[in-house]
C-alpha positions in Angstrom: 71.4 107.1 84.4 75.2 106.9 84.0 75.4 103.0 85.0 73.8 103.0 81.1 76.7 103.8 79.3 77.6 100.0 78.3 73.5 99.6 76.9 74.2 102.8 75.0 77.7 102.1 73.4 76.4 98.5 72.2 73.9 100.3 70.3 76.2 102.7 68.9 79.1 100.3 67.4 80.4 102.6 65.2 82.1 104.0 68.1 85.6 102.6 69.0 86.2 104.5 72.3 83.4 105.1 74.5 85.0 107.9 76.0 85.8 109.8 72.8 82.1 110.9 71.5 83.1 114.0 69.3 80.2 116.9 68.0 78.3 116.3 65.2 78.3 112.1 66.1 74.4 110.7 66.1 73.6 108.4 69.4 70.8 106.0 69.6 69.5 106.1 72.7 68.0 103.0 74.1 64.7 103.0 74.9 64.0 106.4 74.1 65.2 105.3 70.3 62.4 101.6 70.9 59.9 103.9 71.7 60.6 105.9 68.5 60.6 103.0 66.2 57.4 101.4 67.5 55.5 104.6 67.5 56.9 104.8 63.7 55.9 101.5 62.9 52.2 101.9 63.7 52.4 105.2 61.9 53.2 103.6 58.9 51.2 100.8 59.2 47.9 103.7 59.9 49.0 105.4 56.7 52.2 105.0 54.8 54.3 107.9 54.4 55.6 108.8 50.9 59.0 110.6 50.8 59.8 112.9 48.0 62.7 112.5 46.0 65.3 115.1 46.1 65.7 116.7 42.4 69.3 115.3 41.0 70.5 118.8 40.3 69.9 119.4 44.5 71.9 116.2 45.2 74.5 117.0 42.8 74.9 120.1 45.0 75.2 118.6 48.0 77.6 116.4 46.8 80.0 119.0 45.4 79.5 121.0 48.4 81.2 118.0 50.3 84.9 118.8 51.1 86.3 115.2 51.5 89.6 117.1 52.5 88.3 118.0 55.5 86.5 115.1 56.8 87.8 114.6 60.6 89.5 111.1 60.8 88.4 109.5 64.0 92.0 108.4 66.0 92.2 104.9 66.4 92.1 104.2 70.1 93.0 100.3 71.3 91.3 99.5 74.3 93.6 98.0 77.2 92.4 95.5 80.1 91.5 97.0 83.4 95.0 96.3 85.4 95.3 93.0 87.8 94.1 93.4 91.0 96.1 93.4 94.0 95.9 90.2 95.9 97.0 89.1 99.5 100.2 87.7 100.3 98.9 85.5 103.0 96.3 85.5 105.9 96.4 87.4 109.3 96.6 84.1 111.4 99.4 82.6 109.8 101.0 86.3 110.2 100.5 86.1 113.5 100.9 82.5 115.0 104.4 82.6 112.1 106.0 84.8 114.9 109.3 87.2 114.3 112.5 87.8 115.9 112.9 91.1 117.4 116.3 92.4 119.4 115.2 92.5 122.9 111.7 91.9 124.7 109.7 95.2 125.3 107.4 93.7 128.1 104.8 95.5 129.4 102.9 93.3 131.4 101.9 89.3 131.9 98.6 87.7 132.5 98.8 86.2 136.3 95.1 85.4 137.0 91.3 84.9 136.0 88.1 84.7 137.3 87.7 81.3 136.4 90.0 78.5 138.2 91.7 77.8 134.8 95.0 78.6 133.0 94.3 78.3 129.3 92.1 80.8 127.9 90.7 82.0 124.5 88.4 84.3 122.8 85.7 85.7 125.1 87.5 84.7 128.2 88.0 87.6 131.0 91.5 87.6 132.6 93.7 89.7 135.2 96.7 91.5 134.2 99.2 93.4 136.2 98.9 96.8 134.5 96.5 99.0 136.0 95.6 103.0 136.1 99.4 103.8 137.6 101.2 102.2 134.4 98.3 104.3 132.3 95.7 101.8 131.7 92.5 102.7 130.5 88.9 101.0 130.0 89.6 100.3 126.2 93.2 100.0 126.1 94.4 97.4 124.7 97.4 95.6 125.1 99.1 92.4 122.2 99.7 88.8 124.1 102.7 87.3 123.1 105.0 84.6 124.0 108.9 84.1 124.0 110.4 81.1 122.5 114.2 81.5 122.5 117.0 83.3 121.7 118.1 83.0 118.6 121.8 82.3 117.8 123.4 82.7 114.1 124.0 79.7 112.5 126.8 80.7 110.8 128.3 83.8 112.1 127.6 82.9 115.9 126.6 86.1 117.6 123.2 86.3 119.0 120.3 87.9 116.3 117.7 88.8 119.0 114.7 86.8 120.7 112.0 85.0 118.7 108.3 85.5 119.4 105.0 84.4 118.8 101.7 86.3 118.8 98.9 84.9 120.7 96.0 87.6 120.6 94.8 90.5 121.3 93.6 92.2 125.3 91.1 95.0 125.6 90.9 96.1 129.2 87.2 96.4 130.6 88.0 97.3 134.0 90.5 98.9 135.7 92.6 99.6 139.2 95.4 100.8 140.4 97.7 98.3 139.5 95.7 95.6 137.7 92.7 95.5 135.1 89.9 93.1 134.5 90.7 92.3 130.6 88.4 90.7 127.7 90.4 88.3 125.3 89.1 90.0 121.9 91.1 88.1 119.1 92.8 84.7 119.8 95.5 83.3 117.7 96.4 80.2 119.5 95.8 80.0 123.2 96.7 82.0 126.0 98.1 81.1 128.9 98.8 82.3 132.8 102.4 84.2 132.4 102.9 84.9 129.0 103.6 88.3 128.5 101.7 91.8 127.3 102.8 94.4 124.9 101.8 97.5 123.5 98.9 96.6 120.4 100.2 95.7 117.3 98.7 96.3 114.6 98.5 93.1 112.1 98.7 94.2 108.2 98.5 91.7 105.8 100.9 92.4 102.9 98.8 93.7 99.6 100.7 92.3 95.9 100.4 94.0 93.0 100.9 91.3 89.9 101.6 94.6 88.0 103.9 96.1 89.7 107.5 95.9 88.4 110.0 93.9 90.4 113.4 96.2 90.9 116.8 94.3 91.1 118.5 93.6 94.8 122.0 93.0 95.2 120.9 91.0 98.9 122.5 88.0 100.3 122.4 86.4 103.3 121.2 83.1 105.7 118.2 81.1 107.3 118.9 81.2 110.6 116.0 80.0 112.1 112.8 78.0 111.9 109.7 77.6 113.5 109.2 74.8 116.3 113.1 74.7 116.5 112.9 72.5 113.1 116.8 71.7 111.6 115.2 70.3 108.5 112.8 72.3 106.7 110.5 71.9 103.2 107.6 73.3 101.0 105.5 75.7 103.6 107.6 75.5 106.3 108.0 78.7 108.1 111.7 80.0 109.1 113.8 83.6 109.3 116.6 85.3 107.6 118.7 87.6 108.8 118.0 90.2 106.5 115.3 93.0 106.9 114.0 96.6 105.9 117.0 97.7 106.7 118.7 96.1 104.0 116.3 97.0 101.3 113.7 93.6 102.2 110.4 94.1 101.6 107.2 92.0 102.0 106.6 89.3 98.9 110.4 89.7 98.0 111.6 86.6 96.3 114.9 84.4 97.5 117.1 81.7 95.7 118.0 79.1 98.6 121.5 77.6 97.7 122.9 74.9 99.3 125.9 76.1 102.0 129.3 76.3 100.3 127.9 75.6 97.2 130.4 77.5 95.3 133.6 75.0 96.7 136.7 75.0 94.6 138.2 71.9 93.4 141.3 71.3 92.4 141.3 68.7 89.0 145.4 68.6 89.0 148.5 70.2 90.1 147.9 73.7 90.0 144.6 73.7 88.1 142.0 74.6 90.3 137.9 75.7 89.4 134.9 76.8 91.3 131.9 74.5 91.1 128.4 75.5 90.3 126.4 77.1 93.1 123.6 74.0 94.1 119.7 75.3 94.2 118.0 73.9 96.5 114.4 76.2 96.9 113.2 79.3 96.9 111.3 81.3 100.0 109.2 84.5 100.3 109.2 87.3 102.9 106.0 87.7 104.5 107.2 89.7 107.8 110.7 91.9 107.1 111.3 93.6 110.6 114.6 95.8 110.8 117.4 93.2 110.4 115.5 89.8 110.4 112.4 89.0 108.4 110.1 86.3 108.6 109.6 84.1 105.4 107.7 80.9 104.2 109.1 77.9 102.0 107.8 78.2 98.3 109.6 75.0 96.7 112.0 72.6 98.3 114.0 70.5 95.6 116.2 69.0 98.2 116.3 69.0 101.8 116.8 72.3 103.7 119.0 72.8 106.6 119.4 76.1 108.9 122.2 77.6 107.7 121.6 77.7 103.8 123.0 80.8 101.8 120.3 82.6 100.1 120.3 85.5 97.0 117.4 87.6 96.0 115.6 86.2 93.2 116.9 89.1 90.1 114.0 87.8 87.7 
């Protein structure tokens, strides 16, 4: 039984690495070495067993016949912890209901009826949408409900960053026609409504951490542009988005310095003497969705008050 190996090494402490057993070593084996000893004990206690002595002339043999040169020195081998396990960044839901901004909308359908006079549906529920066998449609496909909250304007730099959305669940089409299907809401985020939109399934991973793993040095700077429910003040678990992504080297559970905006101001002391002052920290935030040029991120630690707008610096430690 191989699941024994932890019985057999406590009963063998002389040795240091279970996984170096080298020829010549004697193993106890548990149970097999009990039975041994009991059935020795009675057979003593029947009829006690006398042991010669060996003459001293053989033992001084067998001593000289030891070479002590050439006794094998067992390496000394330090045993190391099993390595940390990998643990989740966060949960699914707050993946999904956290939302992302993406460049443009990639619609591919909406949800514009039921069979049940009601417009807010959930888990379980059976609605009509308006893709059916000509866009493709099959019994099975399935299909990502999402809605569009706004377009999303840099805070700083002014140009529009793309259009923010939320996920709200997840379609699988039961039956279909030619230009509309009978669906089944399988998974429910927060609830779905007549007219919010359809995409193609998305796939929700939740981001995996390894506590081991080492953390490699970004030269990334950038701004929060954005938050969730169109907050302008933000704080500790507060979800908002950056307008840095993959494409510039973010990945999930990277790390970032918030600094308060223009925190590095010169100030000038006297007639030509002028010096930079110190740049103000004001939090820190982690990425739990990076998309290509925007990533979506939660609020770790809020010393101070957060605005939209703040500069932030990939944490180097």
């Amino acid at each position: 039984n191989p699941f024994k190996w932890h019985d057999i090494w406590d009963k063998n402490k002389f040795i240091t690495n279970p996984d170096l057993i080298y020829p010549g070593n004697n193993i106890a084996i548990p149970g097999i070495f009990d039975k041994v000893e009991i059935e020795k004990e009675i057979q003593i206690e029947a009829e006690p067993e006398i042991i010669p002595e060996l003459p001293e002339e053989k033992i001084e043999k067998i001593e000289a016949e030891v070479d002590e040169d050439n006794i094998p020195e067992l390496p000394q081998v330090t045993l190391q912890p099993p390595p940390p396990a990998k643990i989740p960044l966060t949960t699914e839901v707050v993946i999904a209901t956290s939302g992302y901004i993406i460049p443009q909308e990639m619609e591919k359908g909406i949800v514009f009826d039921s069979p049940e006079s009601r417009t807010i549906f959930g888990r379980g529920d059976a609605v009509y949408i308006n893709i059916g066998e000509e866009s493709g449609a099959k019994v099975g496909s399935r299909f990502t409900a999402y809605k569009p909250l706004r377009v999303v304007t840099h805070p700083v730099k002014g140009n529009t960053v793309g259009v923010l959305i939320e996920i709200l669940g997840e379609l699988e089409i039961k039956e279909v026609r030619d230009d509309s299907s009978t669906a089944s809401i399988i998974e429910s985020y927060k609830a779905i409504e007549l007219g919010d939109k359809l995409k193609e399934r998305e796939d929700i991973t939740i981001p995996m951490i390894d506590p081991a793993a080492k953390v490699e040095p970004k030269d990334i700077r950038g701004y929060i542009i954005a938050a969730k429910e169109q907050k302008t003040t933000v704080g500790t678990g507060d979800i908002v988005y950056i307008d840095l992504g993959s494409e510039t080297g973010v990945s999930a559970g990277d790390r970032f310095t918030i600094f308060k905006n223009g925190g590095e101001k010169e100030k000038k002391i006297k007639k030509g003497e002028v010096i930079k002052l110190p740049k103000v920290i004001v939090g820190t935030l982690q990425v739990i969705t990076p998309m290509e040029n925007t990533s979506t991120a939660i609020i770790k630690d809020a010393r101070k008050e957060i605005v939209i707008g703040e500069m932030i610096e990939y944490e180097k430690r």
